[in-house]
N, C-alpha and C positions, 0 to 999 in steps of 0.2 A: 627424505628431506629432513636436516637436522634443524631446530628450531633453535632461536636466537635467546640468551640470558631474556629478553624483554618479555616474550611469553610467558616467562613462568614470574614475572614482575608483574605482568596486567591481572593473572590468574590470581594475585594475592592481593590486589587491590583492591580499596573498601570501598562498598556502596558510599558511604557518606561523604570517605573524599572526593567521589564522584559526584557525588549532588551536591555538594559545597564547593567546588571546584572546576564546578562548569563552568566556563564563560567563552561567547565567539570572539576567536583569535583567530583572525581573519588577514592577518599579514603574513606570507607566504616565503620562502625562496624565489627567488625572479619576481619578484613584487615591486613595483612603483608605482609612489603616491607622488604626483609630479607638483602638486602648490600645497598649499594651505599652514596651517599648526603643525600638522602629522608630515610633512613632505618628506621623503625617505625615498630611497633607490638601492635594494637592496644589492649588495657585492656578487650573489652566489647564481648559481645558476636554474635553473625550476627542476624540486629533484621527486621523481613520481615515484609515487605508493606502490613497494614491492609488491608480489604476486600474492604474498601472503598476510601481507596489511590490509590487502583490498578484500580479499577473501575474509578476513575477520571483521572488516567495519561493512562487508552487504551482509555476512552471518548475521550480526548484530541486528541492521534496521529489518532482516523477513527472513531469518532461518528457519524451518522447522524446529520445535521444542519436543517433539514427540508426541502425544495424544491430546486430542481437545477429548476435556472431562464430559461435555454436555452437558446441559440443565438437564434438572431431575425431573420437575411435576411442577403441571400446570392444572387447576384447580378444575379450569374447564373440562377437559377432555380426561383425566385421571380414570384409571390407573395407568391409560397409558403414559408411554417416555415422551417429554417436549419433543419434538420433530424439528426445530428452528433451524439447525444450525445445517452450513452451507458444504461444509466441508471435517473428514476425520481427524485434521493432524489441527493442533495450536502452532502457533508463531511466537514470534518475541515480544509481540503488539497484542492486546487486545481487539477484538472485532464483534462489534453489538450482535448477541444471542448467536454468536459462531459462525453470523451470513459468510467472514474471510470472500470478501470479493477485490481485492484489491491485488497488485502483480507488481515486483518489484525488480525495477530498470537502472543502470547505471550504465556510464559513460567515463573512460578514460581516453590516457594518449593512445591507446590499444586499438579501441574500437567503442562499439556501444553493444550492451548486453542485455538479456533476461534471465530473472531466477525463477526457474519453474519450483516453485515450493509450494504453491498454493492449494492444491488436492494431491501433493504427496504423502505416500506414506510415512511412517513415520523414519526423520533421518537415522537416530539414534533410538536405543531402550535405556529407560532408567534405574539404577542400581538400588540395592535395597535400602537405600539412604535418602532416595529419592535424586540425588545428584545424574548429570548428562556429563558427557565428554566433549569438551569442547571442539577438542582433533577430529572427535568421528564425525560429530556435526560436519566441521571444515574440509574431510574429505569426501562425506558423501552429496556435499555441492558441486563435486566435481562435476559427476555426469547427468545435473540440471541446471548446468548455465548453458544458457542459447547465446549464440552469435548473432547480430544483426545487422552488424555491420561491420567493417575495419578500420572505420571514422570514428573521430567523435566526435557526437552531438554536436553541430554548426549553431550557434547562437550569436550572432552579429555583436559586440560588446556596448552597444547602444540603444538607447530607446529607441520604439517601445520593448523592442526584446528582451531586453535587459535594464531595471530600474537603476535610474542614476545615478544612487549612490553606491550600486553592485558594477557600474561597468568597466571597475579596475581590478577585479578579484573573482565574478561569476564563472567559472568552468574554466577559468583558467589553464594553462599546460601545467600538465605536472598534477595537477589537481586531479582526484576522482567524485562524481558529483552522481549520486544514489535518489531515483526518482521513481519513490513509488504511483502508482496509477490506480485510482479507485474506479472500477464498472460503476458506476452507479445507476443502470438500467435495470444490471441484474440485484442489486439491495435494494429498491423499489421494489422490484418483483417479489422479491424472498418479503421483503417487509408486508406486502397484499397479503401476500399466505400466512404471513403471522397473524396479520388483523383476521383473515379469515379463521385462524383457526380458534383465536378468543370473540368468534362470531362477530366481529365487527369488519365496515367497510366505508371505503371512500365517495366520498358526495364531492360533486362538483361547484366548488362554490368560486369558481368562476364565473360560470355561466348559468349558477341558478338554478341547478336540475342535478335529482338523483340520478344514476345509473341508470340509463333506460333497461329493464327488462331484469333490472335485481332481484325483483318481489318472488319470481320466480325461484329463489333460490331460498326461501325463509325456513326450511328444514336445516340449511347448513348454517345460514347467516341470521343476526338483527337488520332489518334493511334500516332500519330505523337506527342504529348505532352508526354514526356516522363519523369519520377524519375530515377536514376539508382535506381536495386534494394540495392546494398551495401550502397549506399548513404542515400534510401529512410529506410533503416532497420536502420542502425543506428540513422537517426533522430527520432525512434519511443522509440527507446532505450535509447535515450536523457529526449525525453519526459518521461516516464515511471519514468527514475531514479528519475528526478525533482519531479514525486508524489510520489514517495517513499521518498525523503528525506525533504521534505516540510511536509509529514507527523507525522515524527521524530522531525521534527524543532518544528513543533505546539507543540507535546510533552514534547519539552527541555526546551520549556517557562512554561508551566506550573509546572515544576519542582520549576521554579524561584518562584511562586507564592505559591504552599506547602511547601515550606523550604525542599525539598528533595535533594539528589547530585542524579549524574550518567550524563552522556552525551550521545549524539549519531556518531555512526563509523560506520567503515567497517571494522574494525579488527578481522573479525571474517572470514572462508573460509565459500561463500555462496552455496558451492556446498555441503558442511558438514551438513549447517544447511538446505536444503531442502531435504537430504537424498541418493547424488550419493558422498559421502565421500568413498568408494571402501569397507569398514571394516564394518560386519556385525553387530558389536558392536558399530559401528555409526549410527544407522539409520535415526539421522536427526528429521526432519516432515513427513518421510516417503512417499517423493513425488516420482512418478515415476522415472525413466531417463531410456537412450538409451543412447548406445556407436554406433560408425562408426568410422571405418578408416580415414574417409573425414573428421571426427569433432575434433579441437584441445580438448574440453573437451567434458565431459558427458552431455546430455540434458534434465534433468528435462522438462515434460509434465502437470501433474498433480498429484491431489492428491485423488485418488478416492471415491469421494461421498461429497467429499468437495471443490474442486477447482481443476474441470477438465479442461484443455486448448483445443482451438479454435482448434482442429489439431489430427489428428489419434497417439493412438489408442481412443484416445475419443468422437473421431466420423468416421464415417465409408470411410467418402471421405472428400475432403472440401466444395463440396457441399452441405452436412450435415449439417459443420460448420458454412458453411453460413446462412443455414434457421435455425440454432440454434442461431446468431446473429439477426435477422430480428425478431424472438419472441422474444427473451429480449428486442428490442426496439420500439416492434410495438403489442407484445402480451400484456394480461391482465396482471397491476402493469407495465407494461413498459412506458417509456417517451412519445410516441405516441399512447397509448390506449386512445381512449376519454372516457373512465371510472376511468381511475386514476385522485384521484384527484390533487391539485396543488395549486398554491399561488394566483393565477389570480379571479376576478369578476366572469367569465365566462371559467374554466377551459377548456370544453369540447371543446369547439370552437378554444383555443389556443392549443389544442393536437391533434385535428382533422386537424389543419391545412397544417399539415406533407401530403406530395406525398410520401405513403408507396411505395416499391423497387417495380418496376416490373420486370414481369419474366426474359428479357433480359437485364435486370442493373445485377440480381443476377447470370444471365450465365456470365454475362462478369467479375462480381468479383470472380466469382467461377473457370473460367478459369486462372484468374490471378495467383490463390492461391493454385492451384492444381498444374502449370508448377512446380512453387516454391517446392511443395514438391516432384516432381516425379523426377525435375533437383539435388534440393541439398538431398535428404531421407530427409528432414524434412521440418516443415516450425514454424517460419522463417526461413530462408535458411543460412542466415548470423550471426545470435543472437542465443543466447539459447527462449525456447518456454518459459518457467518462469526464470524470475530474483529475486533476494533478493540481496539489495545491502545495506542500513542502516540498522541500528538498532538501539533502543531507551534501555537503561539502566536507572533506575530507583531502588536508596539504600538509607537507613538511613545514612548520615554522622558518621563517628568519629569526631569531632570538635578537640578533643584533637591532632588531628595530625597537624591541621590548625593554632592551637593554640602557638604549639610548630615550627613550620618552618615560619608562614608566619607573615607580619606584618597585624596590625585590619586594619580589609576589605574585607579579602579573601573568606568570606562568608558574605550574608543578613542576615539582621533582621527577616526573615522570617524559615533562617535555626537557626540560635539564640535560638529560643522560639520556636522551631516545637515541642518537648515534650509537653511541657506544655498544648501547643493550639491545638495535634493532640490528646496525650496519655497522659491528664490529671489524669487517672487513676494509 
C-alpha cells in the first residue's frame, strides 16, 4: 500500500502546532446548519475517512506503544517490584499505576469495531534512539480489530441520545466516531489490591460499618486504615475518566496533524451508546445492564466475548474475579510472567521480581469485594461497572463554511492542502 505525500507531512509535524492548533472544527462535508448566525448548507457530499485515516486516528486514541515501564518500589513491600499494573504493553494514554482497563471501540459507514490492544503484546520494538514506527504500529492493528457489526452505531439524532446542541454533527455519515470504554469494575478491583498491598482498606461509610470479618486479615492489612468506599469509588472513577479522555485528547492532536476536523465530548448519552438506552431499536454496543430500584440509573456490566467486567454475571463470585485479575497480571502475556518479554537487558529477572498474591492477600481482597456486592447488588456499589464518557469525532472539513464565517486562521495549513496531500487521486 503506497502512502499518500500527507504521511510524511503529519510525521513532520510539531507538537506545539498541535497544541496550539487545536480547536473543534465541527462543520463537516454534508453538513447543515439550517437557522441561526452560523446557517450554512454545505455544497459537497459526506466524504468518509479512508481506510487508512481511520487506522491512524484509532492508532492515535489506543495503540499499543510498546512496553509499560512499571513502577519500580514501593516502600511498603521493598525490595520487591510494585505489582500494580494491569497489564504488559503502554498505550498512547496514560492509565493510573498501569490498571489499562479500558478497550477501544469505534464506529464508521463500515460497521462498528474493537481494538484488541489492551493486553497485547508489544505492537512494535523500539530502535536504539528510542523512537517506534508508526507503519508497524498501523500494520500490526491489522490482525486486532474485531468486527461487531456491519452497522454503525444507531444513535437517533435527538434527545436524550444525543445533546441538542450535537444533533446536527454527532456520528454523522461520513464521520468516524472512536469510543473508548473504561471496566471500571475491574479498576476498583485492581484499586482494592493496591490499597491492599500498602495495607490499607475500604470502610463502608454508607452504612456505618467496617468490613465485617476484616480483622481477620491484620497480618496482611491496617483494619484500622481506612478509604470510604463512596470516596474510594469515585476516585477510581476519576481516575478511569482521565484515561478515557486523555485518550480522546491524543486523538484530537492528531487530527491537528492530518488536516482533519471533529473534536472530542460528551454529548452524546453514554448509557445509549453502550446499549441500556431502554428502546430496542437502540441497542448501542450491546453491552449488558441491570436495573434495581437502589440504582439511579441502569448498569452496564459487559459485553460478552468481548469486554466482560470484573463482577457477576461474568464471574460466578468475586472471588472468581479476583483470580481472574491475578492471571491477567501474573499469568502467561501478563506484566509479572517471567516469560513476557519487556524493554529491560534482563526481562525475566525484572518480572520475576513481583511477590505474586498469596492466598490470604486474595481472601482479604475478595472479601472486600464480595461485602460490596452482596451490600449494594452490584459492584461497584457506588459507580456504574462500565463507563463511556468521551468520544473522539473524526470528518472531512467543509472549508467553504470556514471560509465564509470566519477570518484566515480558523483552520491549519495541514487542513488547507489535506485533498491534495491525502486524496491526490
Amino acid at each position: 500500500m503506497s502512502l499518500p505525500p500527507g504521511y510524511d507531512d503529519m510525521l513532520r509535524f510539531g507538537l506545539i502546532d498541535a497544541l496550539l492548533g487545536r480547536r473543534s472544527r465541527r462543520f463537516f462535508r454534508g453538513a447543515e446548519i439550517p437557522d441561526g448566525v452560523f446557517a450554512f448548507r454545505s455544497r459537497h457530499a459526506p466524504m468518509p475517512l479512508s481506510e487508512l485515516e481511520t487506522m491512524l486516528v484509532v492508532a492515535a486514541c489506543g495503540a499499543n506503544t510498546g512496553w509499560h515501564h512499571l513502577i519500580r518500589r514501593a516502600k511498603t513491600y521493598a525490595p520487591h517490584l510494585s505489582s500494580y499494573a494491569g497489564a504488559a504493553g503502554g498505550r498512547t494514554f496514560p492509565s493510573a499505576a498501569g490498571f489499562h482497563t479500558s478497550k477501544t471501540f469505534f464506529t464508521d459507514d463500515t460497521g462498528t469495531y474493537v481494538l484488541e490492544a489492551r493486553d497485547s503484546s508489544a505492537f512494535a520494538e523500539r530502535d536504539e534512539h528510542g523512537a517506534l514506527d508508526l507503519d508497524a504500529i498501523r500494520r500490526a492493528m491489522g490482525s486486532r480489530i474485531r468486527r461487531l457489526s456491519d452497522r454503525r452505531l444507531f444513535l437517533p439524532p435527538e434527545p436524550p441520545f444525543v445533546e441538542a446542541h450535537n444533533t446536527w454533527v454527532a456520528n454523522a455519515p461520513g464521520s468516524l466516531l472512536v469510543i473508548p470504554v473504561g471496566d471500571l469494575s475491574q479498576h476498583v478491583l485492581l484499586g482494592i489490591a493496591y490499597l491492599a498491598q500498602n495495607r490499607q482498606v475500604i470502610f463502608d461509610d454508607v452504612h456505618g460499618r467496617a468490613i465485617p470479618g476484616i480483622e481477620r486479615f491484620a497480618r496482611v492489612v491496617d483494619p484500622d486504615a481506612t478509604w470510604p468506599i463512596s470516596f474510594f469509588e469515585q476516585w477510581c472513577l476519576a481516575e478511569l475518566s482521565v484515561e478515557l479522555g486523555t485518550s480522546c485528547y491524543a486523538g484530537a492532536l492528531m487530527l491537528q496533524a492530518m488536516g482533519l476536523g471533529g473534536w472530542m465530548y460528551d454529548g452524546i448519552d453514554p448509557f445509549s451508546v453502550l446499549g441500556a438506552s431502554g428502546r430496542p431499536d437502540v441497542p448501542g454496543l450491546g453491552f449488558r445492564f441491570d436495573r434495581d430500584p437502589r440504582w439511579p440509573t441502569p448498569n452496564p456490566t459487559g459485553l460478552p466475548g468481548v469486554m466482560e467486567g470484573s463482577c457477576p454475571p461474568h464471574h460466578r463470585t468475586m472471588r472468581d474475579a479476583v483470580e481472574a485479575m491475578c492471571t491477567r497480571k501474573f499469568g502467561p502475556g501478563g506484566p509479572f510472567h517471567p516469560d513476557t518479554p519487556g524493554p529491560w537487558k534482563d526481562s525475566r529477572r525484572v518480572r520475576s521480581a513481583a511477590m505474586p498474591y498469596g492466598e490470604a492477600f486474595r481472601e482479604c481482597v475478595a472479601l472486600q469485594a464480595q461485602y460490596v456486592l452482596d451490600t449494594f447488588g452490584r459492584f461497584p456499589g457506588t459507580v456504574p461497572s462500565m463507563i463511556s464518557v468521551m468520544v473522539l469525532q473524526a470528518h472531512h472539513l467543509d472549508l467553504e463554511y470556514y471560509d465564509h464565517f470566519y477570518e484566515k486562521g480558523a483552520y491549519l495549513e495541514t487542513h488547507a492542502r489535506h485533498d491534495e496531500r491525502w486524496h491526490p487521486r
